[in-house]
Structures are given as structure tokens and as C-alpha cells.
DOKOL-470984 format. One line per 8 residues: number of its first residue (from 0); their letters; for each residue y negated, x, z negated of N, C-alpha, C. Coordinates in Angstrom, 1 decimal, always signed. Layout:
BEGIN
NUM	A	Y:X:Z:Y:X:Z:Y:X:Z; ...
REM end
This chain:
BEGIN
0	XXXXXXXX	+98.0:+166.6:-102.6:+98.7:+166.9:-101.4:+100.1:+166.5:-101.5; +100.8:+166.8:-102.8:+102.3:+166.1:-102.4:+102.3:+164.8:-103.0; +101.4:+164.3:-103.5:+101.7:+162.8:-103.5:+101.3:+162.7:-101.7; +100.2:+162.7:-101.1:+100.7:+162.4:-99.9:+101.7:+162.4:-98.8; +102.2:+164.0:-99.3:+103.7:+163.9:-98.4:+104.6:+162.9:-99.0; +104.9:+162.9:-100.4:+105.7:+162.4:-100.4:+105.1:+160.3:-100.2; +104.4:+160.0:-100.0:+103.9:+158.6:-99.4:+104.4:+159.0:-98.0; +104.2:+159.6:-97.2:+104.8:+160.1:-95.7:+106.4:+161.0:-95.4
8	XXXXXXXX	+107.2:+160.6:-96.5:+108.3:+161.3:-96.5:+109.1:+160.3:-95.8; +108.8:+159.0:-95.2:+109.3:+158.4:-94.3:+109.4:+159.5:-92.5; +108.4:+159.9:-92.6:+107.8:+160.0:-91.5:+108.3:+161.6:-90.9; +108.1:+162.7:-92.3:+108.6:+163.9:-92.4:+110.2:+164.2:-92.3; +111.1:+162.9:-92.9:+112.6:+162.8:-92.8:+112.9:+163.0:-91.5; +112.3:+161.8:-90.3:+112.4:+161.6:-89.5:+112.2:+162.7:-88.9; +111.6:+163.5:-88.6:+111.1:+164.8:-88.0:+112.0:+165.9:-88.3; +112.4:+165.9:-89.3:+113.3:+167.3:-89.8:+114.6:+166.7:-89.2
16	XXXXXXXX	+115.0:+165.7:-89.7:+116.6:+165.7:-89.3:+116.3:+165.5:-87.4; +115.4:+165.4:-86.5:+115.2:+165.3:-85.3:+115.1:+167.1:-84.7; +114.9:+167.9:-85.3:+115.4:+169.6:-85.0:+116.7:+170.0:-85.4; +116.7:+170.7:-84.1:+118.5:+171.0:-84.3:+119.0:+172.4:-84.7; +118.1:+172.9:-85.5:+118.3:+173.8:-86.2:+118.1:+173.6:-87.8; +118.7:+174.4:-88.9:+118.5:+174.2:-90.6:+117.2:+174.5:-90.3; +116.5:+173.0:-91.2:+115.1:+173.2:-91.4:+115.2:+172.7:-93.0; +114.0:+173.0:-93.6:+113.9:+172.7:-95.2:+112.1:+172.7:-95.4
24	XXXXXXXX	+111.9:+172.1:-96.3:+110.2:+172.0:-97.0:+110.6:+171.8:-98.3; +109.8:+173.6:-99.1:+109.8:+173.6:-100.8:+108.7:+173.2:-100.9; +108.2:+173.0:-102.4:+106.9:+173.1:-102.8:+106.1:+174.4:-103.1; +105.7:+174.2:-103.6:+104.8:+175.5:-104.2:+105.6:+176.7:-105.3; +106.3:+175.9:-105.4:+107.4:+176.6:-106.7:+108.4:+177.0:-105.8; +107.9:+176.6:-104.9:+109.9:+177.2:-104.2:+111.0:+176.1:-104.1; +110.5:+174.5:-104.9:+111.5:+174.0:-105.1:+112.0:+173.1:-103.7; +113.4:+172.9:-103.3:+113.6:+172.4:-102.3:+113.4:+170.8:-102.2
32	XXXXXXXX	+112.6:+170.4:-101.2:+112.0:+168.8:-101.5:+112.6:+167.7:-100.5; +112.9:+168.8:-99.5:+113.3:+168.2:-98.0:+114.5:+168.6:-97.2; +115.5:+168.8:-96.7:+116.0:+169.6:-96.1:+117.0:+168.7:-95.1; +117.2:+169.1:-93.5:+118.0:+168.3:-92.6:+119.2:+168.5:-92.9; +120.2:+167.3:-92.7:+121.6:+167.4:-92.5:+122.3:+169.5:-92.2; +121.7:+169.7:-90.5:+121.9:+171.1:-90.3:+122.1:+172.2:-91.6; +120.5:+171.9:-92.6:+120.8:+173.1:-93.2:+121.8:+172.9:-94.4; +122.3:+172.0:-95.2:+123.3:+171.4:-95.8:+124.6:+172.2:-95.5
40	XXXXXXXX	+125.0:+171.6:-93.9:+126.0:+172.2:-93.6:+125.8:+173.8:-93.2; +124.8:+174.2:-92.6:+124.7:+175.9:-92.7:+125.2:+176.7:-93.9; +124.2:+175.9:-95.2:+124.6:+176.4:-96.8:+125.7:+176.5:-97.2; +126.4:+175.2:-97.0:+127.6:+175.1:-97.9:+127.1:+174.1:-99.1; +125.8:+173.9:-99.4:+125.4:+173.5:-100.7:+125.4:+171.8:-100.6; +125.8:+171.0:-101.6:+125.6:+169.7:-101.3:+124.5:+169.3:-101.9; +123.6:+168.4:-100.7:+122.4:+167.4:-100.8:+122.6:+167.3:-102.8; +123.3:+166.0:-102.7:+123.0:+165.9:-104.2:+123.6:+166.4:-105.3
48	XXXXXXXX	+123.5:+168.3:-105.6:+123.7:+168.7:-106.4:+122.0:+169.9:-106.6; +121.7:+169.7:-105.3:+120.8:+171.1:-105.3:+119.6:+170.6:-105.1; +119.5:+169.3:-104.7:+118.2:+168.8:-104.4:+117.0:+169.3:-105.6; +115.6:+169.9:-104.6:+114.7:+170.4:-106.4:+115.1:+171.7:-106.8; +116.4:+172.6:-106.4:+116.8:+173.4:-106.6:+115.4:+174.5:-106.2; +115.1:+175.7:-106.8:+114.4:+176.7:-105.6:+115.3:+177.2:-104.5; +114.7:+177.5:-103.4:+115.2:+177.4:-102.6:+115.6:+178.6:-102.3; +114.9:+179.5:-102.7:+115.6:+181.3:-103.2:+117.1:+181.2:-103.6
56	XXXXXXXX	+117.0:+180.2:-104.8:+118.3:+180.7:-105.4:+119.2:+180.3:-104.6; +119.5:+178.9:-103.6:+120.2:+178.7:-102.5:+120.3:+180.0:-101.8; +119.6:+180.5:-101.5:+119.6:+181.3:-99.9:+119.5:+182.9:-100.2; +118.5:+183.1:-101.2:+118.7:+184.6:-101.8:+117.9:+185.1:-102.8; +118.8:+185.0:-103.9:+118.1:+184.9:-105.7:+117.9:+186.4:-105.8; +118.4:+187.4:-104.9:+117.3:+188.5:-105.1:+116.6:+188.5:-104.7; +115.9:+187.7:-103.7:+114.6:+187.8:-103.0:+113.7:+186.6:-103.9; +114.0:+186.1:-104.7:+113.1:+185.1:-105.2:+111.5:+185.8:-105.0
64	XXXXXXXX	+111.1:+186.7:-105.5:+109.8:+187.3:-105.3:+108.7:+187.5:-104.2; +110.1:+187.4:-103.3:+109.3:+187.4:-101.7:+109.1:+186.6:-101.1; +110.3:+185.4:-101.6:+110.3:+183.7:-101.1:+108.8:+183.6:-101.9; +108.6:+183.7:-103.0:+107.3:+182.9:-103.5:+106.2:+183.0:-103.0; +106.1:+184.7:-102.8:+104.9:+185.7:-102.3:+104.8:+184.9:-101.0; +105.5:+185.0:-100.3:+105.1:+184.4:-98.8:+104.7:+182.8:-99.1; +104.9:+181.8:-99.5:+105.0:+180.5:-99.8:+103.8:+180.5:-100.5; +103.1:+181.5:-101.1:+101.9:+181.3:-102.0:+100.6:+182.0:-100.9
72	XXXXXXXX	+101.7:+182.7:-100.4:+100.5:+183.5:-98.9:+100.2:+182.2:-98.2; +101.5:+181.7:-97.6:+100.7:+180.3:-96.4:+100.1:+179.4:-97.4; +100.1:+178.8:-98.6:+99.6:+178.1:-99.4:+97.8:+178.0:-99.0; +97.9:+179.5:-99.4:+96.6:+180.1:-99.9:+95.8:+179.8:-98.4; +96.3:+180.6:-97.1:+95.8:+180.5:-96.1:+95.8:+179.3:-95.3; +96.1:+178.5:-95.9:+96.1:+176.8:-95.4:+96.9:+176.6:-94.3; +97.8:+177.8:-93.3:+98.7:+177.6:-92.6:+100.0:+176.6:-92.6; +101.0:+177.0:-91.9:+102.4:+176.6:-92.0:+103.4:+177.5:-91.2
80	X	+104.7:+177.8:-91.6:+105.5:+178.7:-91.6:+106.0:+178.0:-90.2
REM end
């Protein structure tokens, strides 16, 4: 599955940076893979220091357990957030 996104990360870039609100796509780990211009500047965090980072610890490293929990819930249930 992520080798195919990432063969279609042309396609996925295009899309995220096209909402005008902070949008982001982790992996299964939490790790951050994708994220638009918007959420960059919302964070404060820069593109090439955090890229791959989890994305909990960006946004809230006490919650890491609940970022995962949920991320493993839509996983599981083959949805999307």
C-alpha cells in the first residue's frame, strides 16, 4: 500500500497543497509522510527538519497513544479520517 502511494505522491501532493486548510498524511507509525504548505506554517515546524517525524510529537506528545489508537482504528477499518 505505501509503495503505491508513494508511486502516486505526484498526484496526492497536488491534492493536499490544493485545501486550504493544514492537512497532513502519517503512516501507520504516526510518521509524518505528507503535509501542505498551510500546516507548516500553522506548526511553526520546518518541512525539512521534521519530515518522518511522528506526528504526535509535532502536535501533541502526550497524546501519542491516542494519535496511534485512532490511526490503527481507521487502519484496521479500511476507512479514512
Amino acid at each position: 500500500m505505501l509503495e503505491k502511494l508513494y508511486n502516486d505522491m505526484d498526484g496526492w501532493k497536488q491534492l493536499v497543497e490544493a485545501v486550504c486548510l493544514p492537512v497532513f498524511i502519517n503512516d501507520a507509525d504516526g510518521k509524518l509522510i505528507l503535509a501542505n504548505e498551510r500546516f507548516w506554517k500553522f506548526t511553526g515546524f520546518e518541512k525539512e527538519t521534521s519530515q518522518l517525524t511522528p506526528v504526535y510529537y509535532l502536535l501533541s506528545p502526550q497524546n501519542e497513544k491516542r494519535f496511534l489508537d485512532i490511526d490503527r482504528q481507521i487502519i484496521k477499518s479500511g476507512n479514512s479520517a
